[in-house]
N, CA, C and O atoms as a GROMACS GRO file, in nm:
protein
  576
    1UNK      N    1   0.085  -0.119   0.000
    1UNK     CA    2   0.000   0.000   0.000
    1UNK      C    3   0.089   0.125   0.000
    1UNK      O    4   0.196   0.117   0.061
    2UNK      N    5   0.053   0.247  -0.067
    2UNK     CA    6   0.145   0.338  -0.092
    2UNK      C    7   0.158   0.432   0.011
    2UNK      O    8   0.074   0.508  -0.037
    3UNK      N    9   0.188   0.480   0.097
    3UNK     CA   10   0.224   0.617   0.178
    3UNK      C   11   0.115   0.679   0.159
    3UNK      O   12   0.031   0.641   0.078
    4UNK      N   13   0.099   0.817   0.259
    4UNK     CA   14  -0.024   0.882   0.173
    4UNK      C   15   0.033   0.993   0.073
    4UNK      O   16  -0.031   1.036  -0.023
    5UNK      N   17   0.187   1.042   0.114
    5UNK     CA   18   0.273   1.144   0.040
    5UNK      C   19   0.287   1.047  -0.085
    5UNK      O   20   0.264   1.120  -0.182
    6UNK      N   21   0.303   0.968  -0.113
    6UNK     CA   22   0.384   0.885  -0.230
    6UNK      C   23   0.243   0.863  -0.308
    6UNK      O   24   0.243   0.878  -0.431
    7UNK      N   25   0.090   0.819  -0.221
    7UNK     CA   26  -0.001   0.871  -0.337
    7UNK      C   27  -0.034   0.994  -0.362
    7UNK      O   28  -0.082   1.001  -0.475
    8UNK      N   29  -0.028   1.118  -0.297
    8UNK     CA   30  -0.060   1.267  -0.331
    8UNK      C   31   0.019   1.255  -0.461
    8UNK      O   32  -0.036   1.261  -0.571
    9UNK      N   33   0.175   1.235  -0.438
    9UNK     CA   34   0.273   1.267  -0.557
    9UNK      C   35   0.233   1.147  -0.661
    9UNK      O   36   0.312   1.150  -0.755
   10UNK      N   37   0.173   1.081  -0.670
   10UNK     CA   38   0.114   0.926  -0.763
   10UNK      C   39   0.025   1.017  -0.850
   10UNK      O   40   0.042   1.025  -0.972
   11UNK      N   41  -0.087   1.100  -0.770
   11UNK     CA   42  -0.172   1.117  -0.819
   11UNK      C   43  -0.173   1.240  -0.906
   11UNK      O   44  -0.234   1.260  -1.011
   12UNK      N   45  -0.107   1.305  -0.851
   12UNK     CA   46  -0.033   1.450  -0.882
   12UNK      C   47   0.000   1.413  -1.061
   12UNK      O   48  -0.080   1.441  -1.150
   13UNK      N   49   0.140   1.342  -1.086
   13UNK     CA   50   0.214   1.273  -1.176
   13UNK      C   51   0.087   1.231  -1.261
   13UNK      O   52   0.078   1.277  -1.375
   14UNK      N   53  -0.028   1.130  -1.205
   14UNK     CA   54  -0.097   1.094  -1.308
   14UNK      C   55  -0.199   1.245  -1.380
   14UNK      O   56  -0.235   1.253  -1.497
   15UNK      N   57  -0.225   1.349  -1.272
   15UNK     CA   58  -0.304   1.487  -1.308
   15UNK      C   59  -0.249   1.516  -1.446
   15UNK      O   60  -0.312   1.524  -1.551
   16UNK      N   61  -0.056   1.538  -1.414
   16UNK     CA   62   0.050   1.608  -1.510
   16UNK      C   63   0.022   1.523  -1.675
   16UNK      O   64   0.002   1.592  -1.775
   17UNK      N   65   0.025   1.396  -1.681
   17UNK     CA   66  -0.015   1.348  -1.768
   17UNK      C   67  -0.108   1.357  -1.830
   17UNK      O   68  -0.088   1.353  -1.951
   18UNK      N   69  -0.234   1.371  -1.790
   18UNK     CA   70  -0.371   1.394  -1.826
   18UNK      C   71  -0.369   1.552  -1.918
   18UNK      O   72  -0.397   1.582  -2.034
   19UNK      N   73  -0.319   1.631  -1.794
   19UNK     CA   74  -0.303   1.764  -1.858
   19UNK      C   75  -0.249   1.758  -2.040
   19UNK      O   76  -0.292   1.787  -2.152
   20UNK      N   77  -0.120   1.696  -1.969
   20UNK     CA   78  -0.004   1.684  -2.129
   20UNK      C   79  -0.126   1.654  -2.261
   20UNK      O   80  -0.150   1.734  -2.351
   21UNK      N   81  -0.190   1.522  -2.243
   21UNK     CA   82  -0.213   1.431  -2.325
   21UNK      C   83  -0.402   1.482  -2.324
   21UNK      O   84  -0.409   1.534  -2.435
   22UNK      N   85  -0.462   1.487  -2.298
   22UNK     CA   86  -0.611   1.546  -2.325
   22UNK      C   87  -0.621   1.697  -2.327
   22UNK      O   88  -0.704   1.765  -2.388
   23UNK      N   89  -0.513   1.743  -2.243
   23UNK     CA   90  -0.531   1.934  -2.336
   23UNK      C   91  -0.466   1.902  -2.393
   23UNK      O   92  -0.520   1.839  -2.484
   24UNK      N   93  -0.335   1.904  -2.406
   24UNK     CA   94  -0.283   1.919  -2.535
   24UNK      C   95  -0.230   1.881  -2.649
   24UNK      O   96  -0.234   1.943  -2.755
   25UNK      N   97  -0.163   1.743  -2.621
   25UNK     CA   98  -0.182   1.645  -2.714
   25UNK      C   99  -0.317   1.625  -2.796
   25UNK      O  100  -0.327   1.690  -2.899
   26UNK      N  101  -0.401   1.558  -2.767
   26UNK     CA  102  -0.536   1.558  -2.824
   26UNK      C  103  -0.608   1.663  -2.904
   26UNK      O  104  -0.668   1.649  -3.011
   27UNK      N  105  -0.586   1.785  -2.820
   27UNK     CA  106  -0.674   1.912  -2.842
   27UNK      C  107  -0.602   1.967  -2.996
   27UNK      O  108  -0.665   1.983  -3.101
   28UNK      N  109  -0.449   1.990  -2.974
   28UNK     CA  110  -0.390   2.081  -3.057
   28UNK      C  111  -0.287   1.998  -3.131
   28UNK      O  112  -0.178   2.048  -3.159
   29UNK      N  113  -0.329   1.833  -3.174
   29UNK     CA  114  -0.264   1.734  -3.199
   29UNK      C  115  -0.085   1.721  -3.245
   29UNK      O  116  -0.027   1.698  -3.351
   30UNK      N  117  -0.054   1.741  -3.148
   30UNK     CA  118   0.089   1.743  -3.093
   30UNK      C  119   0.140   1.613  -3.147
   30UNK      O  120   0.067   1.516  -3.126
   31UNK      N  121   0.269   1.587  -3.221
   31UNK     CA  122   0.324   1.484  -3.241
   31UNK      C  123   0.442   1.454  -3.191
   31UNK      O  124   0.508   1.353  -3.217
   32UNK      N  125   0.472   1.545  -3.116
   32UNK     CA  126   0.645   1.517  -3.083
   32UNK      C  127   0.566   1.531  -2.889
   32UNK      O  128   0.591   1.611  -2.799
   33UNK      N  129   0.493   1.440  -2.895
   33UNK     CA  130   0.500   1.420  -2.725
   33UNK      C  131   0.637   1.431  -2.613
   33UNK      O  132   0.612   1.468  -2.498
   34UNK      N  133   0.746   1.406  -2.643
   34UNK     CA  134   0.898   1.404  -2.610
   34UNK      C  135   0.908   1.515  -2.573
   34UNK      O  136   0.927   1.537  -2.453
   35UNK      N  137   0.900   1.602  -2.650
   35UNK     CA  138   0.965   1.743  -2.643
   35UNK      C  139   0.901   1.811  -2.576
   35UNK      O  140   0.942   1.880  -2.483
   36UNK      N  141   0.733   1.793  -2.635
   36UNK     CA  142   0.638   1.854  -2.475
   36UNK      C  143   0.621   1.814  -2.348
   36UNK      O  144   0.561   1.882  -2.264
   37UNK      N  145   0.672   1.706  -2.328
   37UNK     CA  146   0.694   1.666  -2.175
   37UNK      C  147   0.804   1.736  -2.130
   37UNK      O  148   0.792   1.811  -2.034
   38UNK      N  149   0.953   1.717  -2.212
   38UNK     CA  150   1.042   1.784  -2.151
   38UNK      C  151   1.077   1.922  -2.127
   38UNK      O  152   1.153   1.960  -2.038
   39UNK      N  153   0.999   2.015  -2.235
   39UNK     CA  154   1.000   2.119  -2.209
   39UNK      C  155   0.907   2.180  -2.120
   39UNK      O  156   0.921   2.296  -2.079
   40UNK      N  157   0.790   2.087  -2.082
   40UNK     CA  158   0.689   2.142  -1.959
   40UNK      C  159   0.758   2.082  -1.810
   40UNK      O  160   0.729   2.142  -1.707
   41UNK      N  161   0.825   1.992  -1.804
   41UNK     CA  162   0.898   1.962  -1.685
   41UNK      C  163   1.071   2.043  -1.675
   41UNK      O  164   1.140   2.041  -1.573
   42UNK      N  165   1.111   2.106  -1.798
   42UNK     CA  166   1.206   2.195  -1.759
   42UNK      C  167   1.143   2.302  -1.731
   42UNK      O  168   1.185   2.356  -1.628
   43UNK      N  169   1.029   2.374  -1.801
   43UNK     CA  170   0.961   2.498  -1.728
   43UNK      C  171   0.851   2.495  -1.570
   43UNK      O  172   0.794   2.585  -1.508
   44UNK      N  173   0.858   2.390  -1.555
   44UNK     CA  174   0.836   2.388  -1.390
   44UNK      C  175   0.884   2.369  -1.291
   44UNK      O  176   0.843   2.396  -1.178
   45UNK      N  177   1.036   2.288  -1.344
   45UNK     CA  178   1.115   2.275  -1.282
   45UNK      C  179   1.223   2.383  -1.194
   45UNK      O  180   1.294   2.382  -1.094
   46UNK      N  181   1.174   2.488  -1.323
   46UNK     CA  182   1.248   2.666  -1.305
   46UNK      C  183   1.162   2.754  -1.270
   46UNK      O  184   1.143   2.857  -1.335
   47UNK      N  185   1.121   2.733  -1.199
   47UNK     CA  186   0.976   2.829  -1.129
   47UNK      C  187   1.047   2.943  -1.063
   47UNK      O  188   1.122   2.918  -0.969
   48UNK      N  189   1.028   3.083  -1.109
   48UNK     CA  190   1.095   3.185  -1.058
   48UNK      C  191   1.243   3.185  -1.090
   48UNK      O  192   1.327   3.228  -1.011
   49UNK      N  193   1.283   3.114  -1.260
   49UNK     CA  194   1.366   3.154  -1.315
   49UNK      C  195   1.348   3.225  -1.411
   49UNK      O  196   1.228   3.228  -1.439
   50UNK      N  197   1.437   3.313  -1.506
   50UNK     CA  198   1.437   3.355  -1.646
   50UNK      C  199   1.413   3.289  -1.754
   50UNK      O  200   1.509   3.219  -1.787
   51UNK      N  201   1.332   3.284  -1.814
   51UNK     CA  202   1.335   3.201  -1.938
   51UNK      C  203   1.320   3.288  -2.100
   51UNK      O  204   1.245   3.380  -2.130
   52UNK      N  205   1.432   3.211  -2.191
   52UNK     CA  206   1.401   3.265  -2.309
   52UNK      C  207   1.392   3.158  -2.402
   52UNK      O  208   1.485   3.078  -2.417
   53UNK      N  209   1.296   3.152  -2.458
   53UNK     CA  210   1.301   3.071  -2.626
   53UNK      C  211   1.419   3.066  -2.688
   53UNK      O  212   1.450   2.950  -2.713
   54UNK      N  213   1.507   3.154  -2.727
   54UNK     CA  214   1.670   3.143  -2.797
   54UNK      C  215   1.734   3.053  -2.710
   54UNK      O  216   1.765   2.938  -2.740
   55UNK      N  217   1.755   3.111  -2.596
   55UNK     CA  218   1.823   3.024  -2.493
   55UNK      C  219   1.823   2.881  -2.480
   55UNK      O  220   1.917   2.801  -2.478
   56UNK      N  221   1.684   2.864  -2.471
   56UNK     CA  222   1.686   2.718  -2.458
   56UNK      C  223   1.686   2.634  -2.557
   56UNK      O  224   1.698   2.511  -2.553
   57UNK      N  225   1.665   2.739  -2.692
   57UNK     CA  226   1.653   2.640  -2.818
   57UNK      C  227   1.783   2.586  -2.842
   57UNK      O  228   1.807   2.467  -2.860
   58UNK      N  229   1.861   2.673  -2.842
   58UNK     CA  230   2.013   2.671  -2.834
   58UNK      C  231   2.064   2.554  -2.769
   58UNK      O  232   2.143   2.476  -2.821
   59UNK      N  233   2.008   2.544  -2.635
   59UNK     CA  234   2.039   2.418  -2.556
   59UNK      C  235   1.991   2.314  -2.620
   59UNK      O  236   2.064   2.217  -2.599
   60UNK      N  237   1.891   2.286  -2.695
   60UNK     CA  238   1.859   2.152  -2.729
   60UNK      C  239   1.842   2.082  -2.898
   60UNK      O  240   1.818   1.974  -2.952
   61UNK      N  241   1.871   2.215  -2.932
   61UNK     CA  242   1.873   2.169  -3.072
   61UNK      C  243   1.943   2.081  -3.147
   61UNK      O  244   1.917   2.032  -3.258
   62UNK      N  245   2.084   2.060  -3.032
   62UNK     CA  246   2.193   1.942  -3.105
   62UNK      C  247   2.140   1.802  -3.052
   62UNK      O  248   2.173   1.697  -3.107
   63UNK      N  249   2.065   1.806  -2.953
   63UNK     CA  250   1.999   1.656  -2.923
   63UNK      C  251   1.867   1.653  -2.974
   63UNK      O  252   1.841   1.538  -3.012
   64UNK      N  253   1.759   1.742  -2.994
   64UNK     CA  254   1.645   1.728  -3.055
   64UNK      C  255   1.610   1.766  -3.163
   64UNK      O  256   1.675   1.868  -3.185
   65UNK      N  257   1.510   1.736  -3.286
   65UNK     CA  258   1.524   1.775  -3.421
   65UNK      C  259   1.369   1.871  -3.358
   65UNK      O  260   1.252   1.840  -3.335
   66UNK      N  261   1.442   1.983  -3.350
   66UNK     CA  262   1.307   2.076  -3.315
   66UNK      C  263   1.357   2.202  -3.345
   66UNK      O  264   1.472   2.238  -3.317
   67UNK      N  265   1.243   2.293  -3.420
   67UNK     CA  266   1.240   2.477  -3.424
   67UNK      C  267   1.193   2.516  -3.387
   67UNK      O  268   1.083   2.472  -3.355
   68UNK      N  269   1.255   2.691  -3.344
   68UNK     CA  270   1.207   2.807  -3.273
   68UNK      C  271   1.076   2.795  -3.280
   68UNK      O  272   1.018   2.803  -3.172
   69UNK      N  273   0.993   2.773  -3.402
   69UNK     CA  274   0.836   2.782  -3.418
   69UNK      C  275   0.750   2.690  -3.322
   69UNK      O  276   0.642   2.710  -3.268
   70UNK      N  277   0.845   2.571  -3.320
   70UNK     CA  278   0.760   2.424  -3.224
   70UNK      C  279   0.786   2.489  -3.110
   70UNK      O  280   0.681   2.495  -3.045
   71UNK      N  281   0.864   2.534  -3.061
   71UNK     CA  282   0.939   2.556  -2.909
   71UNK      C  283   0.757   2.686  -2.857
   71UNK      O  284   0.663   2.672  -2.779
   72UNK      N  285   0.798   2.793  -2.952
   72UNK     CA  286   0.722   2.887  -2.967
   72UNK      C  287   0.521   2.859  -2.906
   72UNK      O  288   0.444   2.902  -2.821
   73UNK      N  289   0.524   2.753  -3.029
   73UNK     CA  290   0.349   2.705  -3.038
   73UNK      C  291   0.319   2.596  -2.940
   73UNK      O  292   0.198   2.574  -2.926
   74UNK      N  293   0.415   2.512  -2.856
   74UNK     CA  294   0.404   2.472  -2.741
   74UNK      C  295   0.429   2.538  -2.602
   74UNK      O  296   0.373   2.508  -2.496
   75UNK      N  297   0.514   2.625  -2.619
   75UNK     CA  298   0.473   2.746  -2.492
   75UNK      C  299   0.280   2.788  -2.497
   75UNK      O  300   0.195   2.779  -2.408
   76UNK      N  301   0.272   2.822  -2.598
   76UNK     CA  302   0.166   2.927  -2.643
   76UNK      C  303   0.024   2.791  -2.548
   76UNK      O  304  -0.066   2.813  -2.466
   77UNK      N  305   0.072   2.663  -2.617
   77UNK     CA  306  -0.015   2.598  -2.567
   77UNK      C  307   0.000   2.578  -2.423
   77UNK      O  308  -0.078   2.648  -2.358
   78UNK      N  309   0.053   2.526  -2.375
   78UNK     CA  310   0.116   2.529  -2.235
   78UNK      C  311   0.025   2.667  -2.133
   78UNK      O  312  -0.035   2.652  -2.026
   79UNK      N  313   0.046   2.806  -2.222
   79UNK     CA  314  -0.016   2.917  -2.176
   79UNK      C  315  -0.164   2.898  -2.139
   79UNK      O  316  -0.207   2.925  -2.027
   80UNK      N  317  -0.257   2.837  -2.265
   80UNK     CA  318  -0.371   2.815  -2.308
   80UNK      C  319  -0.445   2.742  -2.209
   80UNK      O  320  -0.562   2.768  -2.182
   81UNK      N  321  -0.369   2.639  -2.149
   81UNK     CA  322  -0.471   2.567  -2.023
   81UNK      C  323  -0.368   2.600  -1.905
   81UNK      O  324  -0.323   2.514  -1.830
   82UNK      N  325  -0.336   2.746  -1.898
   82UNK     CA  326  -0.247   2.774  -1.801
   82UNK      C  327  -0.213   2.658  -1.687
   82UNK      O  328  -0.262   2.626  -1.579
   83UNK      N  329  -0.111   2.614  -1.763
   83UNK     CA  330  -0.020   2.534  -1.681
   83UNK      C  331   0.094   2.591  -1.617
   83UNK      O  332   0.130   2.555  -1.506
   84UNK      N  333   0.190   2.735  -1.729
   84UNK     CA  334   0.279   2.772  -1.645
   84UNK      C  335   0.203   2.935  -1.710
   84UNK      O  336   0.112   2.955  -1.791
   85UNK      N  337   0.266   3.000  -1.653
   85UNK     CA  338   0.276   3.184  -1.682
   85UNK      C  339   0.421   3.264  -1.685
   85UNK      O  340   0.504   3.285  -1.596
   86UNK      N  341   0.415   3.294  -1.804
   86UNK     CA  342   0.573   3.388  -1.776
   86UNK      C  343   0.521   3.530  -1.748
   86UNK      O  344   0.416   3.581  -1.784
   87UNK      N  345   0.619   3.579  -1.674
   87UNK     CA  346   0.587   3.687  -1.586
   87UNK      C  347   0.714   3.821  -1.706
   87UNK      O  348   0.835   3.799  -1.705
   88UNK      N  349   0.674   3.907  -1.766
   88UNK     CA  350   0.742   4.045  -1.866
   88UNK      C  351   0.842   4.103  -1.710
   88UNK      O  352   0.804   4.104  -1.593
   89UNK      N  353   0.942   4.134  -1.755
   89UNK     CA  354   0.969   4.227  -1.712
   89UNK      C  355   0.933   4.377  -1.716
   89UNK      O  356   0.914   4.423  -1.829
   90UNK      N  357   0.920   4.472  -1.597
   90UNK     CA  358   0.876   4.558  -1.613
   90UNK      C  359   0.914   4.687  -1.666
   90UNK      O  360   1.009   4.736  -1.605
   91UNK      N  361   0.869   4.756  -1.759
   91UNK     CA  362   0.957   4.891  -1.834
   91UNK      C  363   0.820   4.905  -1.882
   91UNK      O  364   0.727   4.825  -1.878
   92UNK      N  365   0.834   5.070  -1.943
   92UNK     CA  366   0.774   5.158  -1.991
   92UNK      C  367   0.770   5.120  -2.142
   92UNK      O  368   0.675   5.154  -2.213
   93UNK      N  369   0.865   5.056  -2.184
   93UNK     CA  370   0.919   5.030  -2.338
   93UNK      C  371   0.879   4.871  -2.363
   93UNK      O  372   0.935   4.767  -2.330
   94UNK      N  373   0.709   4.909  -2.463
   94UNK     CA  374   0.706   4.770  -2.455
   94UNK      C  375   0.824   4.642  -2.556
   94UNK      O  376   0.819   4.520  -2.570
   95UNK      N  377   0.920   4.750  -2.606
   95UNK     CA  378   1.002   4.684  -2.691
   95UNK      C  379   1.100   4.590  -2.604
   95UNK      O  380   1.103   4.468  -2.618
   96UNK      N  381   1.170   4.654  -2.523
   96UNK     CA  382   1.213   4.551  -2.375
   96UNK      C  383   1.157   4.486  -2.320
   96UNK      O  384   1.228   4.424  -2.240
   97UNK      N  385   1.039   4.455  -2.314
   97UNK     CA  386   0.940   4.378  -2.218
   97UNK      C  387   0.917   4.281  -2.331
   97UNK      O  388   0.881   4.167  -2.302
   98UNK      N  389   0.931   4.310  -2.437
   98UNK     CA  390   0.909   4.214  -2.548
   98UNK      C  391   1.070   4.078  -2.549
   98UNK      O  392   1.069   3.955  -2.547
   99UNK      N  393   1.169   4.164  -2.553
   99UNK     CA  394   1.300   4.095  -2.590
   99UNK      C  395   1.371   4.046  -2.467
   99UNK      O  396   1.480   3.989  -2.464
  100UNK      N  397   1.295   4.075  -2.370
  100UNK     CA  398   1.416   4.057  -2.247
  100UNK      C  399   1.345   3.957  -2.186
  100UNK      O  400   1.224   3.972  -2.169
  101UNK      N  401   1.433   3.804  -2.132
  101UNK     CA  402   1.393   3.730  -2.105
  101UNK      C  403   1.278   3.728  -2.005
  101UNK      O  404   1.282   3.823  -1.926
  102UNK      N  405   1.166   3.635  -1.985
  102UNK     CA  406   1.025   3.633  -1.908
  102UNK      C  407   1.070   3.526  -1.794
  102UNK      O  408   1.130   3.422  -1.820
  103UNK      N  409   1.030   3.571  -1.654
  103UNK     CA  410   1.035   3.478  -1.604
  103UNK      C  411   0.903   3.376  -1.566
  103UNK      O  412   0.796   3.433  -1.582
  104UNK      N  413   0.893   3.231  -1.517
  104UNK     CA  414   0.826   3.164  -1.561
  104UNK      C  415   0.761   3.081  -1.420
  104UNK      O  416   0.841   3.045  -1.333
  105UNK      N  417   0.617   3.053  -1.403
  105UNK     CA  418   0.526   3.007  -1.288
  105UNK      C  419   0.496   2.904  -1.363
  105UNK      O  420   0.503   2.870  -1.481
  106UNK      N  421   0.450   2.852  -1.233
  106UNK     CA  422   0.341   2.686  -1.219
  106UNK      C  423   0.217   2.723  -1.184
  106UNK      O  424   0.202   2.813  -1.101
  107UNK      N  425   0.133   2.671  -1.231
  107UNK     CA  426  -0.008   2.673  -1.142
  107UNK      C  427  -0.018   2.608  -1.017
  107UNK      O  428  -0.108   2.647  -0.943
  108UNK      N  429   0.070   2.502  -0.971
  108UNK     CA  430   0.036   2.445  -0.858
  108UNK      C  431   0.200   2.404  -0.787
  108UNK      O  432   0.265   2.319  -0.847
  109UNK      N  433   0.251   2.459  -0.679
  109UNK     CA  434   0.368   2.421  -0.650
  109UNK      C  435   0.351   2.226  -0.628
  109UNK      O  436   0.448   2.152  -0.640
  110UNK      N  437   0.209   2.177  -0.595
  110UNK     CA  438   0.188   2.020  -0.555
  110UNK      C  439   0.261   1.936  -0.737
  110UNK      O  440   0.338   1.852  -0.784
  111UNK      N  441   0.149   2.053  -0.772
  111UNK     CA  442   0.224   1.950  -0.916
  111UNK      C  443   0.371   1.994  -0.955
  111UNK      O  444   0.458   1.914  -0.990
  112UNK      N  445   0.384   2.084  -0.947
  112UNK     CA  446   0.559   2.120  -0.971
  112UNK      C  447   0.642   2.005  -0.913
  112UNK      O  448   0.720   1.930  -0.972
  113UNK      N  449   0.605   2.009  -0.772
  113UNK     CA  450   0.708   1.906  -0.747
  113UNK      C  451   0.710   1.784  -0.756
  113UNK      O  452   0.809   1.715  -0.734
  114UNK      N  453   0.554   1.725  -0.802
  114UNK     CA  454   0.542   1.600  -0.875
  114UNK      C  455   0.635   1.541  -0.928
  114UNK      O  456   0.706   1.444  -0.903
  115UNK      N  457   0.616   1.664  -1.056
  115UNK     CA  458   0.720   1.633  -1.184
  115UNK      C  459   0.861   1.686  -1.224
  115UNK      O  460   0.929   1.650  -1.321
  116UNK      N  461   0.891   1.780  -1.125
  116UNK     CA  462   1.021   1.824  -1.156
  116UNK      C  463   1.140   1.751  -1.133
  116UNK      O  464   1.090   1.638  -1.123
  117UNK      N  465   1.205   1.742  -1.125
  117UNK     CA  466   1.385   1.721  -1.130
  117UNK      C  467   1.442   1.768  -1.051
  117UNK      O  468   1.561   1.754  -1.077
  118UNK      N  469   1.422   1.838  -0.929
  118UNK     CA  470   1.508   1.906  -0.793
  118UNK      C  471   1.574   1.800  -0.716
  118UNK      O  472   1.531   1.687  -0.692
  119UNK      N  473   1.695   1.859  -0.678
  119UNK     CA  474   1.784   1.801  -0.563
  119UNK      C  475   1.788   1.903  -0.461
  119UNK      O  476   1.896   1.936  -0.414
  120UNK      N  477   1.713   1.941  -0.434
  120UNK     CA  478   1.720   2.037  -0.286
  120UNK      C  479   1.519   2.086  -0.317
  120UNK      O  480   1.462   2.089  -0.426
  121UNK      N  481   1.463   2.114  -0.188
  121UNK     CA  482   1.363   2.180  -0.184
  121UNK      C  483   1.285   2.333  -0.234
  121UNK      O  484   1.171   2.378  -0.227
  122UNK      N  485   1.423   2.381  -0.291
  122UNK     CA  486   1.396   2.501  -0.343
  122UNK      C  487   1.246   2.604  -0.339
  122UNK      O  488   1.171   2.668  -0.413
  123UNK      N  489   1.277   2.555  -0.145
  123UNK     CA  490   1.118   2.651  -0.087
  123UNK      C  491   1.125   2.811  -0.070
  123UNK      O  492   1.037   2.876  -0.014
  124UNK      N  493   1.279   2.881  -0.146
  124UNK     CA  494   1.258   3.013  -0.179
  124UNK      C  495   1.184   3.019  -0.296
  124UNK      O  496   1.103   3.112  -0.304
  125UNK      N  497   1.198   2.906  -0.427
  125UNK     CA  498   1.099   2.981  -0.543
  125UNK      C  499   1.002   2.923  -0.477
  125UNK      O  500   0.932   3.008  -0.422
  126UNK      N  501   0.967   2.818  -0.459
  126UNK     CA  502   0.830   2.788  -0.418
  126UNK      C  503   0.737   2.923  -0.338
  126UNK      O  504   0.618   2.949  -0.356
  127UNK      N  505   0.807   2.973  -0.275
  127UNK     CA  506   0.729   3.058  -0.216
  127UNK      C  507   0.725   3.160  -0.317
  127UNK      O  508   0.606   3.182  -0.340
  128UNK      N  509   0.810   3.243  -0.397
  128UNK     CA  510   0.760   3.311  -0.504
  128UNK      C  511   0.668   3.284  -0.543
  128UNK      O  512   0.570   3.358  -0.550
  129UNK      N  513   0.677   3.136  -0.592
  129UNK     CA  514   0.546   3.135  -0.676
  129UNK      C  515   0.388   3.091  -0.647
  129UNK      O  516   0.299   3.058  -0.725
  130UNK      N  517   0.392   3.106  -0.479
  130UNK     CA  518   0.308   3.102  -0.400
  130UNK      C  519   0.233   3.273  -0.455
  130UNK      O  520   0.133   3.316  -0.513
  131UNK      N  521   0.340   3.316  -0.400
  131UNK     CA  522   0.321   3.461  -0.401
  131UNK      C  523   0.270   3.538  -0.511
  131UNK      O  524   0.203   3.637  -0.482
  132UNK      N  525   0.299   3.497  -0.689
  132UNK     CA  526   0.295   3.503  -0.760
  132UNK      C  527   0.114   3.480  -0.785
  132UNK      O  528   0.030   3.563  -0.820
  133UNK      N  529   0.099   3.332  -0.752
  133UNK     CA  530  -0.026   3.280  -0.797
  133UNK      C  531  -0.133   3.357  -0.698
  133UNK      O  532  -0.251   3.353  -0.734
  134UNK      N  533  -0.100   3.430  -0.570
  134UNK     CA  534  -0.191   3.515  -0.463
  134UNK      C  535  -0.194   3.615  -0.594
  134UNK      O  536  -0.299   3.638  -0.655
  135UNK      N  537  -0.107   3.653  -0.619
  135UNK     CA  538  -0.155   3.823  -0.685
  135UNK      C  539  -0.203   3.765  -0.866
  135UNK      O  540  -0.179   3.835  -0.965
  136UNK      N  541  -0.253   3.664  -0.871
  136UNK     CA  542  -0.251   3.632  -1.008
  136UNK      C  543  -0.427   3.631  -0.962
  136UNK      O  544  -0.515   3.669  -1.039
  137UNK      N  545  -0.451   3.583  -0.830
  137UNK     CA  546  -0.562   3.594  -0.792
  137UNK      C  547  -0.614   3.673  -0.798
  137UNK      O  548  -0.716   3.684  -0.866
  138UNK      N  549  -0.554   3.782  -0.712
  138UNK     CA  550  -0.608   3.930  -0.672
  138UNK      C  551  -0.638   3.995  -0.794
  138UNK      O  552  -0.690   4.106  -0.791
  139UNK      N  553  -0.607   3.930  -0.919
  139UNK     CA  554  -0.623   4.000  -1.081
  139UNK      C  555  -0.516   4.140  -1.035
  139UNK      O  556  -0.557   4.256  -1.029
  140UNK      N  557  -0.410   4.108  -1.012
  140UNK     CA  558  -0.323   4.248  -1.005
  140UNK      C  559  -0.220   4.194  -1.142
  140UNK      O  560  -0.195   4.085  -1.193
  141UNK      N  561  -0.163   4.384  -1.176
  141UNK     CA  562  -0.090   4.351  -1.314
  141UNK      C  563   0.024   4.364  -1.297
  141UNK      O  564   0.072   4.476  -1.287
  142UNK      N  565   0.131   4.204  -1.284
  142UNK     CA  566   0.270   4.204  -1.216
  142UNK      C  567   0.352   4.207  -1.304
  142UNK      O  568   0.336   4.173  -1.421
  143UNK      N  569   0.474   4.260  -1.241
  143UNK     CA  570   0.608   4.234  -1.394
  143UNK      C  571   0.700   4.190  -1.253
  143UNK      O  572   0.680   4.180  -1.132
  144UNK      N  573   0.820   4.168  -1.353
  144UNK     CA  574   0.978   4.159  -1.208
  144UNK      C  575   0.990   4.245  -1.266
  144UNK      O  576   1.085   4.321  -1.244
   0.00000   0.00000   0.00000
């Protein structure tokens, strides 16, 4: 019989799947399932890090046969049944807020840590993005 932590995180893991594969697989018929798992478990994994599309394409393009455009239209989806949120930096110039890397939320720190990849508890972002998802509530309009 499983723990009751080891089924929360069981059940959690099976949620993350469901999400992947009936929103978005199914919905917006996704063929490279691979790449959308790994790129939704590296963007939750970085909760209250920087993230840029160049950046990371850069990182994976010599192991995966994937473009800026796929990287692009699976964020977009990802956005769509808000699973994560990138957060603009803040300026007056929406041309900087455009180019300068976004940093990036979870909807649920339970499922974050389902599925992520951490070797330490990393309960400073967690609490960011505690904090994050309060004022996402409050409908307030946040930048870093």
């Amino acid at each position: 019989m499983l723990e009751v932590p080891e089924l929360r995180k069981k059940i959690l893991q099976d949620y993350f799947e469901m999400m992947i594969y009936r929103d978005l697989v199914e919905r917006f018929s996704i063929r490279n399932t691979t790449l959308l798992k790994v790129l939704t478990k590296y963007l939750v994994t970085n909760i209250g890090n920087l993230f840029s599309v160049t950046s990371y394409y850069k990182a994976i393009k010599q192991d995966q046969e994937v473009s800026k455009g796929t990287l692009l239209e699976y964020i977009s989806h990802l956005e769509d049944i808000s699973l994560v949120y990138f957060l603009p930096l803040f300026s007056y110039s929406l041309k900087a807020q455009a180019i300068n890397p976004r940093k990036v939320y979870c909807i649920d720190n339970g499922l974050r840590n389902a599925v992520s990849f951490t070797f330490s508890k990393d309960e400073g972002r967690l609490a960011e993005n505690l904090v994050f998802l309060e004022l996402m509530r409050r409908e307030k309009e946040i930048y870093y």
